[in-house]
N, C-alpha and C positions, 0 to 999 in steps of 0.2 A: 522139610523140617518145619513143625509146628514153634514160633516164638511169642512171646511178650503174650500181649492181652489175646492172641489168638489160639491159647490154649483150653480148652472148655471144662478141665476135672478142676473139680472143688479144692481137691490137697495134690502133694505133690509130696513125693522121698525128695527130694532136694540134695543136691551135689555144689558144692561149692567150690568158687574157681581155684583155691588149691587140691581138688578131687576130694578133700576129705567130705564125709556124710556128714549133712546138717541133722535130715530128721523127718520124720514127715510135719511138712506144715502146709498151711492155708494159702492158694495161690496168691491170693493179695500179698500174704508176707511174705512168699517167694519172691513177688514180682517187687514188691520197695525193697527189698534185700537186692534185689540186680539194678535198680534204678540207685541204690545210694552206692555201689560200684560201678556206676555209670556204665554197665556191662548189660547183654541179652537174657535172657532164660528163656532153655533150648530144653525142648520136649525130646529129651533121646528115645527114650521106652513108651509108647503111649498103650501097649497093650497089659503092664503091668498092671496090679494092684497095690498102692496106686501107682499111678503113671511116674517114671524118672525123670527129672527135670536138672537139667542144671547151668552155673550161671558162668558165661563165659560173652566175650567177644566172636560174635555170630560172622564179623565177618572177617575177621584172624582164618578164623579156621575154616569158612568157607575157601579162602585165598588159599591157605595150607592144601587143604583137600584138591583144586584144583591143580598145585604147582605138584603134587603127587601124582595125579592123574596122569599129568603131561610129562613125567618122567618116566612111569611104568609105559606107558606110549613109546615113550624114544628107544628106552631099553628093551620093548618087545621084537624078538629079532622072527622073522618068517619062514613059514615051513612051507619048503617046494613039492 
């Protein structure tokens, strides 16, 4: 995942951390819009026009994603 200032498109469709859609705007005001929620801006979509961004805690849900991962794991049962 592409975050913070390592995103390189000019604008961004912007997602805010209640899901609802901001709008497209200018990464800079993406990016102080995530830094005055003291939160990430995470490049979901990079192949759009423009690219999906939105502002969350990057590592909530990396943690999230993981403890998911390590469940579908457990619950995967094997085929003889």
């Amino acid at each position: 995942m592409i975050l913070n200032e390592d995103i390189r498109a000019r604008e961004v469709r912007l997602i805010g951390v209640d899901g609802q859609q901001i709008g497209v705007v200018s990464k800079n005001e993406a990016l102080r819009k995530a830094a005055d929620a003291d939160l990430d801006l995470v490049l979901l979509s990079p192949n759009a026009k423009p690219p999906v961004a939105r502002i969350m805690d990057y590592g909530k849900f990396r943690f999230e994603q993981q403890k998911k991962a390590k469940e579908n794991r457990k619950n995967q049962k094997v085929m003889a």
